[in-house]
C-alpha positions in Angstrom: 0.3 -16.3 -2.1 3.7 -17.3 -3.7 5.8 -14.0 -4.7 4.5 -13.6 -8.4 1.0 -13.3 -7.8 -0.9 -10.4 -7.2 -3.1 -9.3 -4.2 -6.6 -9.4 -4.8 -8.0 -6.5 -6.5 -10.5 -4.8 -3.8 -13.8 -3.0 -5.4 -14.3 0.2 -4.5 -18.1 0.7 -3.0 -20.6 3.2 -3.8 -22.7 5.4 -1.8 -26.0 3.1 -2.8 -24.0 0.2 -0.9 -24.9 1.9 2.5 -27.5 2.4 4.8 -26.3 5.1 7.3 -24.2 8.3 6.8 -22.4 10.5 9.3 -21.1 14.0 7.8 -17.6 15.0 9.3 -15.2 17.6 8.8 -11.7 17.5 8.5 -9.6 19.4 10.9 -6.4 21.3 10.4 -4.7 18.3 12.6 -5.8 15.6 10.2 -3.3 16.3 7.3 -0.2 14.9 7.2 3.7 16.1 6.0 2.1 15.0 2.5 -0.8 17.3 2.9 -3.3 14.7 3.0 -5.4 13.0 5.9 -3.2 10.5 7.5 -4.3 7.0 7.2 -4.6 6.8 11.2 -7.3 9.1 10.9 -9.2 6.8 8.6 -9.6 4.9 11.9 -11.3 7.2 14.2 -13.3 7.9 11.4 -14.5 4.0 11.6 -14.9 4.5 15.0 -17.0 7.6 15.5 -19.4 6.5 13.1 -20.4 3.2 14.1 -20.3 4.5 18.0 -22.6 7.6 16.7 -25.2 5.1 15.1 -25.2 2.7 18.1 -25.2 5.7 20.7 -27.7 7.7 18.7 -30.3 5.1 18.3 -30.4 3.8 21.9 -28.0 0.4 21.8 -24.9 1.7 23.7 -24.7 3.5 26.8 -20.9 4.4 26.8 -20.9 4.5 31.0 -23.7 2.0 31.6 -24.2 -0.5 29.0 -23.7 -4.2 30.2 -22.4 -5.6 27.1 -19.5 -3.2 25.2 -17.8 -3.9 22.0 -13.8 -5.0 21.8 -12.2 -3.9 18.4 -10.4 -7.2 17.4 -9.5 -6.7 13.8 -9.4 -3.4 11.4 -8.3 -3.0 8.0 -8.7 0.0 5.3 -8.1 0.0 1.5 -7.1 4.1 0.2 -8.1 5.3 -3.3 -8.2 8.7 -3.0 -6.4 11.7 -1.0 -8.6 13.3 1.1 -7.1 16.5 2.5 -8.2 19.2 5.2 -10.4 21.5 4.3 -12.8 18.8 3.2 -16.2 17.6 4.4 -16.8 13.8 3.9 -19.5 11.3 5.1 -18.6 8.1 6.2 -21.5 5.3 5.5 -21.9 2.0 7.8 -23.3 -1.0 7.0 -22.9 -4.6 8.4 -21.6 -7.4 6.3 -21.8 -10.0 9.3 -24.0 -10.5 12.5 -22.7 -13.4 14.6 -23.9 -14.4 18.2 -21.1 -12.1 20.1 -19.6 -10.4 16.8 -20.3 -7.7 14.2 -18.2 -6.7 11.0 -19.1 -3.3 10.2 -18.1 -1.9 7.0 -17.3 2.0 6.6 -16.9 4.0 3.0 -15.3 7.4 3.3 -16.9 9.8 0.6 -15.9 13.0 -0.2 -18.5 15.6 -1.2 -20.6 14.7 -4.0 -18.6 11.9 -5.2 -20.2 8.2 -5.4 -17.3 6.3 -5.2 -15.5 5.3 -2.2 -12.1 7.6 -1.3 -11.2 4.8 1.3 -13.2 1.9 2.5 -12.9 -0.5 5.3 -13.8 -2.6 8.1 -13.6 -3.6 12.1 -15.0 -6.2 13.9 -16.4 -5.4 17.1 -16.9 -8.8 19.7 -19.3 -7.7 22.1 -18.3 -8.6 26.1 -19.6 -8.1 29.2 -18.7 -5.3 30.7 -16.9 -6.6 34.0 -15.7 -10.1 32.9 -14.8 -9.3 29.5 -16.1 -12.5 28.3 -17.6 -12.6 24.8 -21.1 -12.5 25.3 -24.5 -12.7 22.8 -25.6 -9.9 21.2 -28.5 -8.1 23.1 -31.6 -7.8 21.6 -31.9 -4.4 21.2 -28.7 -4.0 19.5 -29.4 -7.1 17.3 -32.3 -5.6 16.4 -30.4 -2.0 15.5 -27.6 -4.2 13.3 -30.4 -5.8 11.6 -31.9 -2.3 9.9 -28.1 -1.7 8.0 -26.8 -5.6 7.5 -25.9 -5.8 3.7 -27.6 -8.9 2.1 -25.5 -10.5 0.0 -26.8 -10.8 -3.7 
């Protein structure tokens, strides 16, 4: 990109682009000097709900599972303050299901609004456990990714 063009324009997503939704509450601790969340908190927000889905629905044992996923890449696009005392959902989806790698997408939604305050993604490489060499996806999990991978249109 030469230093008169523009960044690319990112569309904020709706709630009808996701599959799964997690319900979390801002804490006192999440607002910043500015009185809004602070953008690291976006992050754990990522986090907690794609470990909630895979935890709740069987694929990850956290102490036992053979095969854990590395964070290798993050990135997060802000549109709207979100501030403590809030409530928000984050909604998952998967936009890509490799051999050993996953690209989840997150949306951060405040209440009853149906666009996007923050969107995002990570990509998780799954290794095994001991040798931390990227390894394929088990089946079970495959299978779980499957039920909230976005199809392209």
């Amino acid at each position: 990109m030469d230093q008169n063009s523009k960044p690319e324009k990112t569309s904020r997503l709706t709630r009808k682009d996701f599959r799964h939704f997690l319900p979390i509450t801002t804490r006192w601790m999440d607002n910043d000097a500015y009185g809004h969340v602070n953008n690291v908190v976006y992050y754990s927000w990522f986090d907690t709900v794609v470990n909630q889905f895979l935890i709740n629905n069987g694929a990850l044992d956290i102490e036992h599972s053979p095969v854990i996923g590395l964070v290798i890449e993050t990135q997060c696009n802000y549109f709207a303050s979100v501030a403590f005392p809030e409530e928000i959902s984050a909604g998952l989806r998967v936009s890509r299901l490799g051999n050993s790698s996953v690209r989840y997408e997150v949306g951060i939604f405040r209440a009853n609004e149906d666009q996007a305050a923050a969107q995002g993604h990570f990509v998780h490489v799954y290794v095994d456990r001991t040798s931390r060499k990227p390894t394929p996806l088990p089946d079970r999990l495959r299978s779980l990714l499957q039920t909230i991978l976005h199809a392209e249109e």
